[in-house]
C-alpha positions as CSV (number, residue, x, y, z in Angstrom):
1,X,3.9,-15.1,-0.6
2,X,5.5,-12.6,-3.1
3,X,8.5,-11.2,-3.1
4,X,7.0,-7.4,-3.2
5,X,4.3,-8.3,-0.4
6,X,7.2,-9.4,1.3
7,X,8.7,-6.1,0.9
8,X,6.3,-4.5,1.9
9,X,5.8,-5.6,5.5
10,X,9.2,-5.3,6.1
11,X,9.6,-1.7,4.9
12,X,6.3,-1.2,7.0
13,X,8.1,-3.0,9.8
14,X,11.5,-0.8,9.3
15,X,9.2,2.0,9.2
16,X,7.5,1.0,12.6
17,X,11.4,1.0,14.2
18,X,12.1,4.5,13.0
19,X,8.9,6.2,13.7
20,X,9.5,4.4,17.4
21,X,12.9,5.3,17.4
22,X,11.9,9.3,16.7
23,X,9.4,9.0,19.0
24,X,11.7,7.8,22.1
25,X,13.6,10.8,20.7
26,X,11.3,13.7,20.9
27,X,10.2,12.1,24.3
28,X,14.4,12.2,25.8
29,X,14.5,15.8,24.2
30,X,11.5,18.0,23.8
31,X,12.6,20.6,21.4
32,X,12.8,17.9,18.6
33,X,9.1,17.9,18.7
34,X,9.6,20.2,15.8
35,X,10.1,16.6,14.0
36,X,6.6,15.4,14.9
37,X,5.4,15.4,11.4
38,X,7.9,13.8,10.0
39,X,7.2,11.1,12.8
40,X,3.5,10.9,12.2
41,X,4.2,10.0,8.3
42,X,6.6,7.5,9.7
43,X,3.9,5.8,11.5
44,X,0.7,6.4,9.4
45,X,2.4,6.4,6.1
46,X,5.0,4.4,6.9
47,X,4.0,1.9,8.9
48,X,0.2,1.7,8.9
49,X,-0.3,2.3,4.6
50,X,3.1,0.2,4.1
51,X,1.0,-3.1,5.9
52,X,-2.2,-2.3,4.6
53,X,-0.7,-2.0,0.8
54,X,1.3,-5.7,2.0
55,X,-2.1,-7.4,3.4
56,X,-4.7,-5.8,0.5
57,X,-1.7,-7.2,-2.2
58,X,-1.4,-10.9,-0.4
59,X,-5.3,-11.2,0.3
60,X,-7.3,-9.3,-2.0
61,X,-6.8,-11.3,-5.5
62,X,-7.6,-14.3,-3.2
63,X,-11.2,-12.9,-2.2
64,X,-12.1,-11.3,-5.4
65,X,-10.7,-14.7,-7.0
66,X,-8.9,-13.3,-9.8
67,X,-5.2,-12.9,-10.2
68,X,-3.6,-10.0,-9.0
69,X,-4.4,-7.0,-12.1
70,X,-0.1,-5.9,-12.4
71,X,2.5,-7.4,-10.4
72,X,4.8,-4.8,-12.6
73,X,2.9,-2.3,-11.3
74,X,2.7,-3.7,-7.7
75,X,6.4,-3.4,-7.5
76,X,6.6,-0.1,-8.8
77,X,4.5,1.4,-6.2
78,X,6.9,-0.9,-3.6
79,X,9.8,1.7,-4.8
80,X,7.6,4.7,-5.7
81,X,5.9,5.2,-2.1
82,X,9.3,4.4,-0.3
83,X,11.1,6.7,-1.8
84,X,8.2,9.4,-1.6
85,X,7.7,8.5,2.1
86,X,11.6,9.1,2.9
87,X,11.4,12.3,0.6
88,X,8.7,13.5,2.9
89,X,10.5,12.7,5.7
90,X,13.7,14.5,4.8
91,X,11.6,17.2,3.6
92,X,9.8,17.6,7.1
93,X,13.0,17.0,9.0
94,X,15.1,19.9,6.7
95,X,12.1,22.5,6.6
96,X,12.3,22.7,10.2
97,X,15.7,24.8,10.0
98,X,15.4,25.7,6.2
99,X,12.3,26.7,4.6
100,X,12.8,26.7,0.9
101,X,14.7,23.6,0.3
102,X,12.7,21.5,2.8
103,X,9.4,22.5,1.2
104,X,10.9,21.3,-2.7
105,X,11.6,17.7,-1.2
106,X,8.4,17.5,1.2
107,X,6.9,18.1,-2.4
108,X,8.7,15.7,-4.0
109,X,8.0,13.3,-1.5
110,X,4.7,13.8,-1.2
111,X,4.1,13.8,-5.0
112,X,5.9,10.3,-5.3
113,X,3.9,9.1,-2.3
114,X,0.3,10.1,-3.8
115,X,1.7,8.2,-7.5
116,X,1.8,5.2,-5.5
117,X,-1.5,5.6,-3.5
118,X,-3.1,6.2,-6.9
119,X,-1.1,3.1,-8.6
120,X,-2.2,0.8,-5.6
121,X,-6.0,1.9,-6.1
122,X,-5.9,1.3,-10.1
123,X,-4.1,-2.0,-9.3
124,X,-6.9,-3.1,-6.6
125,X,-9.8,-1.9,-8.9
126,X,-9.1,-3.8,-11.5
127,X,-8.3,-7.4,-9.5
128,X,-11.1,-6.7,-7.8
129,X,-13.3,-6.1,-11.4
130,X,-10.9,-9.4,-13.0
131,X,-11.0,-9.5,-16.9
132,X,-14.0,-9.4,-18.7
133,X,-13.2,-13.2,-19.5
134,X,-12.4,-14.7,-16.1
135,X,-15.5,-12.3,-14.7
136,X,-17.6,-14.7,-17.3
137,X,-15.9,-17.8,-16.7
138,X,-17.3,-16.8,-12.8
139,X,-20.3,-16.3,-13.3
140,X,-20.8,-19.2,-15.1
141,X,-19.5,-20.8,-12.6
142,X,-22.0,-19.4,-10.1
143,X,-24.9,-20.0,-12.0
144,X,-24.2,-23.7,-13.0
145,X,-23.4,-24.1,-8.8
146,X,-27.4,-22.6,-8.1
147,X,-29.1,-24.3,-11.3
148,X,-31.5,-27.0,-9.8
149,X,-30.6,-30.4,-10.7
150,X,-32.5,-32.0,-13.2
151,X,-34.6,-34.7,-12.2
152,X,-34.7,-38.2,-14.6
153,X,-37.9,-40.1,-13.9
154,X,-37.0,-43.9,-12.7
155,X,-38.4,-46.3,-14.8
């Protein structure tokens, strides 16, 4: 497995703790449930996308049969939705007592966040579409596997 996919299931794992952890919290005191968006991104964005982006990177090139499109780019959008996500996070947790400031780094966050949704599609789409090359080389492949055999007479 690669490193990044690696990294990924364990942020998504880290991020599955600290949603819990804020859960348990709102739960022991009620008036943090002003915090309950900043939890939900924890979970959906945090946990759910973080696995998903993890799995799709591991398994995908492996279905489609071509080699992963940019593991540069894979690994940038490793960093860029982290950091997004724990902007958002801070953003959600800060607007609750102050407005202005927690709005810019919800913003920030959540810009960040969508750059790496939109780097993880435009990485899949193209594995998934391979090179025009090893798309040719495939379906050659294909077609010499469904070609009837060619039958010699027996003399």
């Amino acid at each position: 497995m690669e490193r990044f996919v690696r990294l990924f299931l364990k942020a998504s794992l880290a991020w599955l703790a600290l949603g819990v952890t804020m859960g348990v919290a709102m739960a022991a005191h009620p008036v943090w449930t002003v915090y309950r968006q900043a939890h939900m991104h924890m979970m959906l964005l945090g946990f759910v996308t973080m696995m998903i982006y993890g799995v799709a990177y591991h398994v995908i090139p492996r279905f489609a049969g071509f080699p992963l499109h940019s593991r540069r780019a894979a690994v940038v959008h490793l960093w860029i939705s982290n950091v997004g996500l724990a902007l958002m996070v801070a953003g959600f947790v800060t607007r609750a007592s102050l407005a202005g400031p927690g709005t810019v780094v919800l913003s920030a966050g959540g810009t960040l966040s969508a750059i790496g949704a939109y780097t993880f599609v435009y990485v899949m789409w193209r594995t998934l579409d391979g090179t025009n090359a090893l798309r040719r080389a495939k379906q050659e492949r294909e077609a010499a596997r469904t070609r009837p055999a060619i039958a010699l007479p027996i003399a």
